[in-house]
ZAMARGU-4260 file (C-alpha; in steps of 0.2 Angstrom, whole numbers, plus 5000, padded with zeros to 4 digits):
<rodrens>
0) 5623/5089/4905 | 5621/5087/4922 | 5604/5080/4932 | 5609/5086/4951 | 5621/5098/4956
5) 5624/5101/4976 | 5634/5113/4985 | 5637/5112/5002 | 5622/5108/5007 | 5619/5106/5028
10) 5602/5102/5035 | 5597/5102/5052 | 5583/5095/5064 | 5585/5101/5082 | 5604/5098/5086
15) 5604/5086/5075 | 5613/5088/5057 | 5606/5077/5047 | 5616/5083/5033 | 5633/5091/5034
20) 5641/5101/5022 | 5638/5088/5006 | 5644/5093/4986 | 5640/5081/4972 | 5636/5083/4953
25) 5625/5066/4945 | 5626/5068/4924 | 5607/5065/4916 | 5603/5048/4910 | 5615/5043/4927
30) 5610/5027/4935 | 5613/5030/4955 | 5613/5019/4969 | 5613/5027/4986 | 5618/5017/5002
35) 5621/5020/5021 | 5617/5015/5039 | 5598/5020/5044 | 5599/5040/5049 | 5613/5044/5043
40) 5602/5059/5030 | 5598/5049/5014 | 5580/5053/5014 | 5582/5070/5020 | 5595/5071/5005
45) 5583/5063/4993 | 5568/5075/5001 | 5578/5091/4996 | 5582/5085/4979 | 5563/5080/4975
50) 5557/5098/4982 | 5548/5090/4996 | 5559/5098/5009 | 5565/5115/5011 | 5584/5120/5010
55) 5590/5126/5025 | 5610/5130/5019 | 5618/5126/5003 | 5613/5125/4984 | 5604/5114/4976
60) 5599/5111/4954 | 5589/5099/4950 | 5586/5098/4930 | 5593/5118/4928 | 5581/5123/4941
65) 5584/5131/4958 | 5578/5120/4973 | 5578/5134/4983 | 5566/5146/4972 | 5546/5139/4976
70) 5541/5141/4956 | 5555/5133/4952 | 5551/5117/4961 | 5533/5118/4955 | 5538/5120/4938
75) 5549/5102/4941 | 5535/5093/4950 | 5528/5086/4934 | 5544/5078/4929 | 5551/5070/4944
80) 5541/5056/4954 | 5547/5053/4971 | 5544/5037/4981 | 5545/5040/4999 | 5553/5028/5011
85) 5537/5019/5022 | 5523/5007/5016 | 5510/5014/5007 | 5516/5032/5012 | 5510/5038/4996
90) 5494/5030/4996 | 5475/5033/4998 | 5470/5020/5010 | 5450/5019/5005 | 5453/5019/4987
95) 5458/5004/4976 | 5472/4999/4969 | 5468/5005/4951 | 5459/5020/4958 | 5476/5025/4970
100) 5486/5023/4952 | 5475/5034/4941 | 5473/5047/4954 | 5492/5048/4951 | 5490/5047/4931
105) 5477/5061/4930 | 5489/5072/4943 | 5502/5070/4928 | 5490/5074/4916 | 5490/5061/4907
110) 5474/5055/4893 | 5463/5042/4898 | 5467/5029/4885 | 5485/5033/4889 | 5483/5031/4907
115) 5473/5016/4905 | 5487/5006/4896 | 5501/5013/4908 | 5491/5006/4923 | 5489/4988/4916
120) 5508/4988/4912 | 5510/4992/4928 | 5502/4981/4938 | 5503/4966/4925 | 5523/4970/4928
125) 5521/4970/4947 | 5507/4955/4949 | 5494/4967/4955 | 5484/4964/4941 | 5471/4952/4951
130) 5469/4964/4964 | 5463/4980/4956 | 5446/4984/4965 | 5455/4978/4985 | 5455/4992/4995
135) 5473/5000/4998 | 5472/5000/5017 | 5468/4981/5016 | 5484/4976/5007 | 5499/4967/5014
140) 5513/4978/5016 | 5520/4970/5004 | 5509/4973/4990 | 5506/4993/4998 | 5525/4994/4993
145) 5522/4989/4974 | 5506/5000/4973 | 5517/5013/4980 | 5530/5010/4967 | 5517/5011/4952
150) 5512/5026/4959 | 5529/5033/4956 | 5531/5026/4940 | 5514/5029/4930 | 5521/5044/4921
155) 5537/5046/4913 | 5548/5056/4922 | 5564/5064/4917 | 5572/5062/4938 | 5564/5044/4945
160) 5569/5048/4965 | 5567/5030/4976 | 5567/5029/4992 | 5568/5010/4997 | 5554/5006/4986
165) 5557/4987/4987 | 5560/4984/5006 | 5547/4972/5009 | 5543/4966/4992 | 5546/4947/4988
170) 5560/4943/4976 | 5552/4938/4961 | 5543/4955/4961 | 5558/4964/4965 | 5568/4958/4945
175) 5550/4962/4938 | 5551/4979/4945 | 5569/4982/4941 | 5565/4975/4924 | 5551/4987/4922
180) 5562/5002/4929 | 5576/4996/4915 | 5562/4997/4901 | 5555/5014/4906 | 5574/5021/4907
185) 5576/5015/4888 | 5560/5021/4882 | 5563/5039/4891 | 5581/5047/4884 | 5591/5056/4896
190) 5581/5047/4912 | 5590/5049/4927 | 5588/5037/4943 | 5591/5039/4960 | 5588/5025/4972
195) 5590/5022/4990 | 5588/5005/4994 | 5592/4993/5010 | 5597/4978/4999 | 5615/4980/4993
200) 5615/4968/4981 | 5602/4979/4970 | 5614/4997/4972 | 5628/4985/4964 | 5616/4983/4949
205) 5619/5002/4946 | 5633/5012/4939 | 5633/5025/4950 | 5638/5023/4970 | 5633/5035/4983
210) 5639/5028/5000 | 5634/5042/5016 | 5637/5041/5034 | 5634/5051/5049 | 5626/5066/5036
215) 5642/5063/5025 | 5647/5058/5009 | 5657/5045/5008 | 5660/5045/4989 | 5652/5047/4973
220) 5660/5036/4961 | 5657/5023/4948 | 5650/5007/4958 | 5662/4995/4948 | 5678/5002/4951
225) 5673/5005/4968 | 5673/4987/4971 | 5688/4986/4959 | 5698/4998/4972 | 5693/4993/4988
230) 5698/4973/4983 | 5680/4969/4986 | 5670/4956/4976 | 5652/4961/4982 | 5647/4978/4985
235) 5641/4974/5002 | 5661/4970/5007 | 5664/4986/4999 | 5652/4995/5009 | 5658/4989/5026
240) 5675/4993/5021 | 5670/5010/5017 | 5662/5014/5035 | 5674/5020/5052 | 5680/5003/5060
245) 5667/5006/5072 | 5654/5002/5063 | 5663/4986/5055 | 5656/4978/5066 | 5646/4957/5065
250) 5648/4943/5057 | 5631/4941/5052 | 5627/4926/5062 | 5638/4915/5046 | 5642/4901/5060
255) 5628/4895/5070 | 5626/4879/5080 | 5619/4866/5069 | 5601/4862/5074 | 5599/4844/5081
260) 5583/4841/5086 | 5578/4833/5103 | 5567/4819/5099 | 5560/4819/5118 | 5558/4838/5117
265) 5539/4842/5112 | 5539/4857/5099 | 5539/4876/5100 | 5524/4877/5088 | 5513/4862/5080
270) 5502/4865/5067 | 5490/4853/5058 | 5481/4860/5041 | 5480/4874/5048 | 5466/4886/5037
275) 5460/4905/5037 | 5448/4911/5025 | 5443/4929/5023 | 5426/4930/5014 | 5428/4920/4997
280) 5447/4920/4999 | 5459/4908/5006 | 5476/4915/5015 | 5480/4899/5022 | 5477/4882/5014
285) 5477/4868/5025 | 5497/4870/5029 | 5505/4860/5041 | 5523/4860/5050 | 5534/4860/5067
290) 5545/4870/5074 | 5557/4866/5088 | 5567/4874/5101 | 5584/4879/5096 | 5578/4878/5077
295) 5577/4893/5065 | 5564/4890/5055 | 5561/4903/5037 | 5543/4906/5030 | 5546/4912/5014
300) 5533/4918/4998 | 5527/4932/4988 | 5518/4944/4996 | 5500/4941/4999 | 5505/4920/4999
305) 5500/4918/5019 | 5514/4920/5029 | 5510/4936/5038 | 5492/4929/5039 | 5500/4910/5049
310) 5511/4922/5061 | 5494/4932/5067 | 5486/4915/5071 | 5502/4909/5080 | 5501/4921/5091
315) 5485/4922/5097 | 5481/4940/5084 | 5467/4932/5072 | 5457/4917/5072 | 5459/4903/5063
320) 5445/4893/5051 | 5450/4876/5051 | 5464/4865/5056 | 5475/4866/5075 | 5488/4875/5081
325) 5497/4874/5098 | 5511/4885/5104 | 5518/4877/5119 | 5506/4866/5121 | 5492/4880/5121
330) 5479/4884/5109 | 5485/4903/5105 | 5468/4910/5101 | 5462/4923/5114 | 5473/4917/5126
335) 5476/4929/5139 | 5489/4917/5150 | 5500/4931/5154 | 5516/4917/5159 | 5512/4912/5140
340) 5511/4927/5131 | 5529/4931/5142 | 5536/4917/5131 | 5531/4922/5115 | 5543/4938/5106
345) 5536/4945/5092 | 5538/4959/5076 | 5525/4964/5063 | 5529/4970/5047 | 5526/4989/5055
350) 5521/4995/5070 | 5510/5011/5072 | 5507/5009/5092 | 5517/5021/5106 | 5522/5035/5094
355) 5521/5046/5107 | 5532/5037/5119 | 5549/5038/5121 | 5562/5023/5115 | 5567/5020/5135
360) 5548/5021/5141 | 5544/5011/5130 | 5554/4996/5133 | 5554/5000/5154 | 5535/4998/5151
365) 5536/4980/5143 | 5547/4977/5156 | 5535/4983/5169 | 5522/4972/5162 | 5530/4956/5164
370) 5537/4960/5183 | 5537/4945/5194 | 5530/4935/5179 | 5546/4934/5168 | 5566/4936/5172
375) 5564/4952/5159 | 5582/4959/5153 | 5588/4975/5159 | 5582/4989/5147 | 5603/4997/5145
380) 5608/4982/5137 | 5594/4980/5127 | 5597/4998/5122 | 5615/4993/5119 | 5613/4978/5109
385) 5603/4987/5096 | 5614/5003/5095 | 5599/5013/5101 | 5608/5025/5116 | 5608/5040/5105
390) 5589/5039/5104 | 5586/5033/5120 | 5576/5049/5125 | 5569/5052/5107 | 5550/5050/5103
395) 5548/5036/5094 | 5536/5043/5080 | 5553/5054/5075 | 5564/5037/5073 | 5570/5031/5056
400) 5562/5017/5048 | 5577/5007/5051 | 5580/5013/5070 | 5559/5009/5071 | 5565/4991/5067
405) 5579/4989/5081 | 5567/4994/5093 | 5552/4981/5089 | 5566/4971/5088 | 5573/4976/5106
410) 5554/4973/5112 | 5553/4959/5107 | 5568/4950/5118 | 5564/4960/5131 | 5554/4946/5139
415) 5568/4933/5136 | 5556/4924/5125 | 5558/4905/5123 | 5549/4907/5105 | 5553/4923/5093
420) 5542/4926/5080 | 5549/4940/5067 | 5540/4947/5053 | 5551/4953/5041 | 5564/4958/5054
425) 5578/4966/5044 | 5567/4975/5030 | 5575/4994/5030 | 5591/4990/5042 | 5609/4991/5032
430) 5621/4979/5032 | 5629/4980/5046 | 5614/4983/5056 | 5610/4966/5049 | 5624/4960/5053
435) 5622/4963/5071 | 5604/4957/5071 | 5611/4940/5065 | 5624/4938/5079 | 5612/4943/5090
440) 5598/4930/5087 | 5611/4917/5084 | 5617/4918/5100 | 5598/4917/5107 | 5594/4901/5096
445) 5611/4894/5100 | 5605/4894/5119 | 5588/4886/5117 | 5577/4900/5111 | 5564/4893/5094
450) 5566/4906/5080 | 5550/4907/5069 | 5557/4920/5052 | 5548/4927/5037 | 5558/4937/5023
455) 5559/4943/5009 | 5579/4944/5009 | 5583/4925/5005 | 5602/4927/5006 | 5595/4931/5025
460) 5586/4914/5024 | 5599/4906/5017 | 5610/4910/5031 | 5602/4906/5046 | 5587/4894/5044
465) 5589/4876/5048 | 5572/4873/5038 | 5562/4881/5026 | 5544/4882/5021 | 5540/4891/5005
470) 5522/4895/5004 | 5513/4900/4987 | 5494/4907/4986 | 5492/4899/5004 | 5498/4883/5000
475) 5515/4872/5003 | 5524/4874/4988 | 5541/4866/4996 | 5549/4862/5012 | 5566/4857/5016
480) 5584/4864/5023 | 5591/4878/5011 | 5602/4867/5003 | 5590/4851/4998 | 5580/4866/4990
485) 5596/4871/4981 | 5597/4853/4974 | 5581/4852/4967 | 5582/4865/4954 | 5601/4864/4954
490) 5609/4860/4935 | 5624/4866/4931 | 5636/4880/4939 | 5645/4894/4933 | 5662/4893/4932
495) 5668/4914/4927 | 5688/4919/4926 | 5697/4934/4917 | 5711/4928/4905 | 5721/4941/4896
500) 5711/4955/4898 | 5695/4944/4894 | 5681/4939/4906 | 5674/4921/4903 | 5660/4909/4909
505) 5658/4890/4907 | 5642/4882/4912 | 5646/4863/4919 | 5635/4851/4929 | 5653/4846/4938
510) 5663/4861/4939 | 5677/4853/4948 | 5688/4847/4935 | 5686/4861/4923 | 5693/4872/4938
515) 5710/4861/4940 | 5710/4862/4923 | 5709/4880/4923 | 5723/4882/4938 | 5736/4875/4928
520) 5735/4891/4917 | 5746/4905/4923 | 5735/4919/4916 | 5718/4915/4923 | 5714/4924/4940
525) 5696/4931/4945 | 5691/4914/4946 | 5674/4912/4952 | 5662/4898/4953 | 5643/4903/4954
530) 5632/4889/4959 | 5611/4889/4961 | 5606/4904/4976 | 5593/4899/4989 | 5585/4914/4978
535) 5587/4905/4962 | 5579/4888/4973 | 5563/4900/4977 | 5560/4906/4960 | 5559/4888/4952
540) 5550/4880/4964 | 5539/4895/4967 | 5535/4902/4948 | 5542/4887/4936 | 5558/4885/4930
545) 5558/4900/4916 | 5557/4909/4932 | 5571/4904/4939 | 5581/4906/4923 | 5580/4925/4924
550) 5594/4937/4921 | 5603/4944/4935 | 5598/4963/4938 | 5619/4967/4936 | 5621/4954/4924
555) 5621/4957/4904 | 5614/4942/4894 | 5624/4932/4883 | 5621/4918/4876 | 5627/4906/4886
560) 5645/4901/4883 | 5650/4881/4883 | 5668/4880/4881 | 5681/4890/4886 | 5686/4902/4872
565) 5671/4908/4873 | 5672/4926/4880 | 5657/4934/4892 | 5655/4955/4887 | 5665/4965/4903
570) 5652/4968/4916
</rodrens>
């Protein structure tokens, strides 16, 4: 039985085809992952299917109904739920979190005491169950996300339509939600789930591959033979080789210079206990740390932990309770120095201001502020470095979430800033746009420039910071280079091969012999050794180390295997 059906479906806005000519059937109970570059039409195409948009050209079935027929989209409401891409988009700002949730439960029609049990699942699984009286409009955007993603999930629907519900959301809350989505897939026969999502490594974990670009589909095939194919042993290799050389484009910032700090040098930013307080809550607990020119320095921790909260008082944006901060030299509070502010780069999580302008007035008007105060870079090749030129004349209220984030990116090296503070810079863009972004502030860090970074994409972290600071319910909860983080929580490694026909895993604290031992056998190949992520290092150190032990989303789990002839189920 089939779930979707599509036919030549073509959707335009203006002169723009967001969609162009695309067919594809998705079986019931299918579990679909769907990637591409930011506009290329996904959640247009994820509109149509949910009934939210209108079908311009083409043919569209969604669980035997007709897309294009109004009752027959109204029938379907009540079993498909539909995350739109945006934080908080679906979301009551003035309402509480348990109140946002169970306006969704009663529109599904479910019975109080049903409704009642749902919702404490819910945010017991996404750790909102602390928060259920805050405000929605005063949540990180973070923590917006996963009230957003138990709003999609309070019922039990037979289609389950996301639209990058985990951009944002911190890493631990990301495998409680996937767990949860696994559960309510098991429990609801025939459930089929369609996600677009900006992390590649969570579309690996599902069976089903749908890879777009410019408004076309690339394929629809099953995810592990697509890797298998194309030679590739991540998806996010796969994905690059899928897209027109063009757009193949970065190395990701892999090799930057190595920071050497300059003893003489005084620092970019020096905070000492640094404390902020809202009411009877503590964002930031007396935290202090450095950070130098030419260094790269990661704030990582789980949303509502403090990090957005320490950027806002570095620059200048919310006041701080206790403890110092200098930037520069300069208390940042209210200060108006306009040569000072010129130094200081910065993104937010999302940015509402200027909807109305275009993408080149905008950036001409940063410029223009700056005039004669700064050596501000010219607005074309700020344009081009972000890939922007097709938009250069479009409002920036009609820009894609990811095509939003190039720009704030773009304004903020628009003064040549000697210190660049980004929130969550990457959240929404695709690989290779990520790719790009990396290469890009690689180079401005190799040249002297100090690189402040929060995220929520630790393979990100891993790859660029020279220094990390993870921070847990305000507090320092570990400090240290990517790698001496590794090795604190770093026991054995994974040593995985195919022999025969057969896959196989061996855990070793020293995996080096095992391999040449392995080599010596003709029929081994795959061979591939798995040591502790950066990821793995966070959820340890963050949550404890039954944390940190937690299954893989694309992984099975055996019990663990300690000798060779012991076989691990094909993945």
């Amino acid at each position: 039985m089939t779930a979707i059906t599509i036919d030549h479906l073509t959707h335009r806005y203006g002169k723009t085809t967001a969609l162009d000519n695309i067919s594809l059937t998705l079986p019931r109970g299918a579990t679909v992952g769907l990637i591409g570059p930011d506009g290329v039409g996904k959640s247009t195409l994820l509109g149509i299917i949910a009934g939210v948009r209108r079908i311009q050209s083409g043919q569209v079935r969604v669980l035997d109904g007709d897309m294009t027929r109004a009752r027959d989209r109204l029938a379907l409401s009540h079993r498909i739920a539909y995350m739109p891409q945006g934080l908080g988009r679906n979301l009551y700002p003035t309402l509480s979190v348990y109140e946002n949730i169970d306006f969704h439960a009663r529109l599904f029609g479910l019975e109080r005491r049903e409704r009642r049990a749902r919702i404490q699942r819910l945010l017991d699984a996404t750790g909102l169950a602390p928060f259920p009286d805050r405000a929605a409009g005063k949540l990180s955007g973070g923590m917006k996300q996963k009230v957003s993603l138990c709003c999609a999930l309070v019922h039990s629907p037979d289609l389950l339509i996301l639209d990058e519900p985990t951009t944002g959301v911190d890493p631990l809350s990301r495998r409680q939600f996937w767990a949860l989505v696994h559960d309510l897939q098991q429990e609801t026969t025939g459930m089929t789930t369609l996600v677009a999502t900006a992390y590649i490594e969570e579309a690996e974990q599902f069976r089903q591959l749908l890879a777009m670009d410019a408004g076309k589909l690339l394929i629809n095939a099953p995810t592990a033979a697509t890797m298998r194919d194309y030679g590739c042993a991540t998806l996010e290799e796969t994905y690059i080789k899928l897209l027109p050389p063009e757009k193949q484009q970065g190395t990701g910032g892999l090799d930057p210079t190595p920071f050497v700090p300059d003893p003489h040098a005084p620092p970019a930013i020096e905070a000492h206990s640094l404390t902020k307080t809202f009411g009877d809550f503590t964002a930031v607990d007396e935290i202090t740390f450095h950070v130098h020119r030419g260094e790269i320095f990661g704030f990582l921790g789980a949303n509502g932990a403090g990090k957005t909260t320490t950027v806002e008082i570095i620059r200048g944006l919310v006041p701080r309770n206790a403890g110092s901060v200098e930037v520069f030299g300069e208390n940042p509070t209210n200060n108006s120095n306009p040569f000072w502010q010129a130094r200081i780069g910065m993104t937010l999580q999302a940015q509402r201001d200027h909807a109305k302008w275009r993408v080149m007035e905008f950036l001409n008007w940063i410029r223009a502020s700056y005039e004669g105060i700064r050596d501000c870079r010219d607005v074309s090749e700020l344009i081009d470095s972000f890939d922007l030129g097709k938009h250069a004349y479009k409002t920036i209220s009609t820009l894609s979430g990811g095509l939003r984030r190039r720009l704030d990116l773009a304004a903020a090296l628009a003064t040549s800033p000697d210190l660049l503070i980004l929130d969550e810079p990457t959240s929404g863009l695709d690989p290779t746009a990520k790719r790009a972004v990396h290469d890009i502030v690689a180079d401005e860090v190799d040249a002297g420039m100090a690189l402040l970074l929060t995220t929520h994409d630790l393979s990100e972290a891993d790859r660029l910071a020279d220094a990390i600071l993870i921070l847990n319910e305000g507090r320092i909860a570990a400090e240290g280079s990517p790698e001496s983080l590794r090795l604190r929580v770093e026991t054995q490694a994974e040593v995985m091969w195919t022999s025969n026909g057969s896959r196989y895993v061996h855990a070793t604290p020293e995996p080096e012999p095992f391999l040449r031992e392995l080599m010596q056998d003709p029929s081994v190949s795959d061979l591939e050794v798995r040591r502790t992520s950066l990821e793995d290092a966070y959820l340890g150190l963050v949550e404890g180390t039954q944390n940190s032990a937690l299954t893989r989303m694309s992984e099975p789990t055996p019990e663990p295997p300690t000798t060779r002839n012991s076989p691990k189920g094909d993945q």
